[in-house]
C-alpha positions in Angstrom: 126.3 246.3 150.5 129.3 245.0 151.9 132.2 247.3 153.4 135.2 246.6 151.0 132.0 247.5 148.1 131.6 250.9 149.8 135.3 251.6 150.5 135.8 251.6 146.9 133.1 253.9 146.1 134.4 256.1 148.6 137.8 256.5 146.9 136.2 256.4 143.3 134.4 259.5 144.5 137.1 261.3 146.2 138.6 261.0 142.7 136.0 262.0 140.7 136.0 265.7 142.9 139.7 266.5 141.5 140.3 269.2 139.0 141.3 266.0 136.5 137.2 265.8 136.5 136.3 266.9 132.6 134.7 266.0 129.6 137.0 265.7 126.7 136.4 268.4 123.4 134.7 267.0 121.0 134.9 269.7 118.4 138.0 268.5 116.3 137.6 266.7 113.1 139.8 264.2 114.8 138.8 263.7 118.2 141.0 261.8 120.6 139.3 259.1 122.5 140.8 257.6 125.8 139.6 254.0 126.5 140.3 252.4 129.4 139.9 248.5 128.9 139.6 246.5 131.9 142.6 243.5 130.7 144.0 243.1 127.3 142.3 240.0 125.9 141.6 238.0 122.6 138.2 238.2 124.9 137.5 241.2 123.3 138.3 240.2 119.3 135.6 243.1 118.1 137.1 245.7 119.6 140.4 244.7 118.5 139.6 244.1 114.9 137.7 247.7 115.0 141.8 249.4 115.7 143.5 247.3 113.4 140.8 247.7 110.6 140.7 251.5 111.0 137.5 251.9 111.9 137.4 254.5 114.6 139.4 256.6 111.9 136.7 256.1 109.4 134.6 257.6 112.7 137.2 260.7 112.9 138.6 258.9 116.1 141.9 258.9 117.6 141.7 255.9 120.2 144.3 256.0 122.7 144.0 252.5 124.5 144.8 252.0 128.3 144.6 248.6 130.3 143.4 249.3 133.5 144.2 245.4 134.5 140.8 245.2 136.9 137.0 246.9 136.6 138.4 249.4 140.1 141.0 250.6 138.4 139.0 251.3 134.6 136.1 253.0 136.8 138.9 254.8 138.7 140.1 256.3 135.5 136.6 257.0 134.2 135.5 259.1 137.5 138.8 260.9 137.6 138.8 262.2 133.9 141.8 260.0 133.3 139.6 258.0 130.6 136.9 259.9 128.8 135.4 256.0 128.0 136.0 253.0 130.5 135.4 248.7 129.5 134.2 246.5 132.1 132.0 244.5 133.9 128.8 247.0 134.5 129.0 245.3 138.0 130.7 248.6 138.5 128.4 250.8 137.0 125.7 249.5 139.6 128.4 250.3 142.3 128.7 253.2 141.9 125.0 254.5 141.0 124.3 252.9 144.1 126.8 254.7 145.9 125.1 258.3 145.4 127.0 259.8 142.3 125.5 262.1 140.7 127.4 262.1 137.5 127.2 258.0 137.6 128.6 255.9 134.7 126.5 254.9 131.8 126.8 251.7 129.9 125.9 252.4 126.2 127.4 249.0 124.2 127.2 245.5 125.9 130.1 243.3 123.4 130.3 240.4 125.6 127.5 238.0 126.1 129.0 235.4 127.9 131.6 234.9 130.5 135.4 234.8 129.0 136.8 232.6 131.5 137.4 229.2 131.8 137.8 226.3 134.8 141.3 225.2 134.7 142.5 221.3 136.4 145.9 220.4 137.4 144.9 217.1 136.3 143.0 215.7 132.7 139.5 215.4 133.4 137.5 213.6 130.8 133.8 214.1 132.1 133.8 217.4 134.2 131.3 217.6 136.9 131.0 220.3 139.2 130.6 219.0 141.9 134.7 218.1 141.9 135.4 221.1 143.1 134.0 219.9 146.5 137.2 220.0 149.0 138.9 221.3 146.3 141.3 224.7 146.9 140.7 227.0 143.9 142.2 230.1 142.8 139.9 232.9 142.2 138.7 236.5 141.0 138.4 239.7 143.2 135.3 239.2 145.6 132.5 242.0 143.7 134.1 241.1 140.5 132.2 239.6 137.3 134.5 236.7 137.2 134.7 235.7 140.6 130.7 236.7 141.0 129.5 234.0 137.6 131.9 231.7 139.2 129.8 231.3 142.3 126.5 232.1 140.3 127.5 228.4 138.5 128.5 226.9 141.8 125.0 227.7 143.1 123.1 226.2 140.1 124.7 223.0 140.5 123.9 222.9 144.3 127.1 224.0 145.5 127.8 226.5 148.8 131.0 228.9 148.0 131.9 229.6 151.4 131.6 226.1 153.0 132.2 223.3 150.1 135.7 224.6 148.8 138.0 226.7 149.4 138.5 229.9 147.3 142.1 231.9 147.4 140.9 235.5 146.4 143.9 237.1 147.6 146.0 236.7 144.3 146.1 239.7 142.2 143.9 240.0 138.8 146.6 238.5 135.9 149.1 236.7 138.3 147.0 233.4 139.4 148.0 231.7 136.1 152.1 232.0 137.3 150.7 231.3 141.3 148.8 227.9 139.6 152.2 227.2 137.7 154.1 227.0 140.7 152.1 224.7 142.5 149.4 226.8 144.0 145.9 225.4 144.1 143.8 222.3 142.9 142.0 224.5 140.4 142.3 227.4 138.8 139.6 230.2 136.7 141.8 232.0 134.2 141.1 234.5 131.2 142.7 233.7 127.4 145.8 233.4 126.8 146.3 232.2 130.5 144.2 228.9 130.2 145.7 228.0 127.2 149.3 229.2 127.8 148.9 226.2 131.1 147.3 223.5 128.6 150.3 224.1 126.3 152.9 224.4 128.9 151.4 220.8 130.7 150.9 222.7 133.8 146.6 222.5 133.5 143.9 221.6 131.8 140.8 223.3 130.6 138.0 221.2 131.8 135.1 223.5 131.5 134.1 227.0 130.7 132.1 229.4 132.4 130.6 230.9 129.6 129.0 228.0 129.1 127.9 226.5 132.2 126.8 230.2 133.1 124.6 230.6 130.4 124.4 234.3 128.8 124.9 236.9 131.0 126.0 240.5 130.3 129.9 240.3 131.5 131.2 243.4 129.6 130.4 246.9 128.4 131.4 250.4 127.1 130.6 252.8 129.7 131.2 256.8 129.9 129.6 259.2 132.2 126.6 260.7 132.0 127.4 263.9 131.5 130.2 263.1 129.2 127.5 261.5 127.1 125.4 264.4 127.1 128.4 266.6 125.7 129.4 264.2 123.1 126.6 262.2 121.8 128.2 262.4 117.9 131.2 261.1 119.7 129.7 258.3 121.3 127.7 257.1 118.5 130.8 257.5 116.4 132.6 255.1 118.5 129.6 252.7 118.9 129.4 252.6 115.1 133.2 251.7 114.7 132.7 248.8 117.7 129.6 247.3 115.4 131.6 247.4 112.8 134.3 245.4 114.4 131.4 242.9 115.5 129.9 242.6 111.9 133.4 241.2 111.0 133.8 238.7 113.7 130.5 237.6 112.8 131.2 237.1 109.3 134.6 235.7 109.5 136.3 232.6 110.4 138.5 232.3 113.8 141.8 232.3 111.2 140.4 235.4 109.6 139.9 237.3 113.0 143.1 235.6 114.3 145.2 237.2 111.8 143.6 240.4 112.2 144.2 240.9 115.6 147.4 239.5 115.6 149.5 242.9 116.1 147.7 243.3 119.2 149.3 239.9 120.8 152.5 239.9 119.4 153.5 237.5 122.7 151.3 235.0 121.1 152.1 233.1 118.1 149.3 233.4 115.2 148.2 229.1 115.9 147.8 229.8 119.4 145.8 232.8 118.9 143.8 230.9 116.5 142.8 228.2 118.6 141.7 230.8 121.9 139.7 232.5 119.1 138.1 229.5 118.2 137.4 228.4 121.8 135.5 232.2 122.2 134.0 231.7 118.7 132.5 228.3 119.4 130.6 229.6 122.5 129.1 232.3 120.9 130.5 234.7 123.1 129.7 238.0 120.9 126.8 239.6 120.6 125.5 240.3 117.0 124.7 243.9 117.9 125.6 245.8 120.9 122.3 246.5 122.7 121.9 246.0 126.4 118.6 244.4 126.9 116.1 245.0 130.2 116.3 241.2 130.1 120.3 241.0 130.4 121.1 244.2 132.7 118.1 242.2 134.8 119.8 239.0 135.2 123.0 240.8 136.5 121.5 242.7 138.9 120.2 239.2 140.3 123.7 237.8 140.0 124.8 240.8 142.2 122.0 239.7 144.9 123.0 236.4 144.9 126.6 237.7 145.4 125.8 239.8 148.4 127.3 242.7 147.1 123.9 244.7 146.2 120.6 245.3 148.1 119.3 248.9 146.5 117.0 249.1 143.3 118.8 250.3 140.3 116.6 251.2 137.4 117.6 250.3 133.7 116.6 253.5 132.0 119.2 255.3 133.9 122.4 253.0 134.0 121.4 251.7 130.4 121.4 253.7 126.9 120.3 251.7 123.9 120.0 255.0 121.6 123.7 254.3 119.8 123.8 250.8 119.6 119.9 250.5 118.0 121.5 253.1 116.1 125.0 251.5 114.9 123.2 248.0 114.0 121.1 249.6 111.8 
């Protein structure tokens, strides 16, 4: 595993011995549930539509919602009690299972089935091939991050070496490349929604491909919680797994307008046409699951993504960083 992977387990589990370390009570009627989501995105439409439709209420849960803004700093709050559940890419989950804790991080809901980001041109291009990028400069992700990690997964399928064909700038900080890209930075850029699109509508880029669909399906995000705190509160946990279905039953059953208006309240930045057409672009790539189970199938092809990253060499078994009980449950 490479050394800046191991540097950030070692200060994930430095955290994780702090007096902070506990599992939150779950004997009130009205529990009160810290998330920790790893950006704030229209990505994430089910979970959104699950606040604003009540349904962790309906559950007996208060949600408290923090952005962690990057998978170190939502597994950071997870290990160190700050978040009693976390939201990333289960990249991190591997991390730090492989890393020797004991009281690792379990992913229980997959939402996500493909990649949320999107290739973004300072120029138009009509018929997008990959192989552009060659000599190009492009802004990327954090290096042992999902995005940056399915970005080079795609680069490889289409015959193209990472390291020696382009040049990637991953010293940009996760939600500022869009602004970097604006001033001038770079040939390309990968951005998140409402990044890509804010560019296409200021005339600053162009969205010429998506990585959710050039990548296939792979399984980019997931509710996690630790293992212990999963053990304490299983009612809990399938409570909130029940509220997230429900949230997916509704995108999957309404139109992009529909889910568009829903969510509005959590975007108030971004008027309701704009966030109607980034729900449509997610929509149209079938980017959410119909239920939240996290397959052997899925949790094998990212471990294989990882390899092909470099940033894992240990076996990690699926019956211990994988729990199926409460989604099999909630989609029934």
């Amino acid at each position: 595993m490479k050394k800046k992977t191991l540097a950030f387990l070692l200060v994930l589990f430095s955290l994780c011995t702090m007096p902070g370390c506990k599992a939150q009570d779950s004997t009130s009627n009205d529990t009160k549930v810290v998330l920790n989501e790893v950006a704030h995105s229209i990505f994430y439409a089910p979970m959104y539509v699950a606040i604003e439709n009540g349904y962790f209420e309906e559950e007996g849960i208060q949600l408290q919602l923090v952005t962690g803004f990057g998978a170190d700093k939502t597994m950071t709050a997870l290990l160190s009690g700050e978040a009693d559940i976390g939201f990333m890419g289960s990249e991190s989950t591997v991390y730090t299972y492989v890393g020797g804790a004991s009281d690792y991080v379990v992913n229980f809901a997959q939402l996500t089935q493909r990649a949320g980001n999107f290739l973004v041109s300072r120029e138009p291009i009509e018929e997008f091939r990959w192989d552009m990028l060659k000599g190009s400069d492009v802004l990327g992700g954090r290096a042992g991050g999902m995005p940056q990690m399915v970005f080079e997964y795609i680069l490889k399928k289409n015959g193209i070496d990472p390291s020696a064909d382009l040049t990637i700038d991953q010293s940009i900080d996760f939600g500022s490349t869009a602004a970097a890209f604006s001033g001038g930075q770079g040939d390309f850029t990968v951005e998140f929604e409402p990044h890509a699109t804010a560019l296409e509508n200021k005339g600053d880029g162009y969205v010429v491909a998506s990585l959710g669909v050039d990548s296939g399906y792979v399984p980019y995000t997931a509710f996690s919680a630790k293992k212990s705190f999963i053990e304490a509160n299983p009612e809990l946990i399938q409570g909130f797994t029940n509220s997230i279905q429900k949230g997916m039953d509704y995108v999957n059953s309404h139109t992009p307008e529909e889910i568009a208006k829903i969510i509005a309240p959590q975007f108030p930045e971004t008027d309701e046409e704009t966030l109607t057409q980034i729900v449509t672009r997610y929509y149209e790539q079938n980017t959410w699951k119909e239920d939240l189970v996290f397959s052997e199938d899925a949790f094998d092809l990212l471990v294989n993504i990882l390899r092909e990253a470099g940033t894992l060499d240990a076996e990690v078994p699926y019956g211990d960083l994988v729990n199926t009980d409460f989604a099999t449950k909630a989609a029934q």
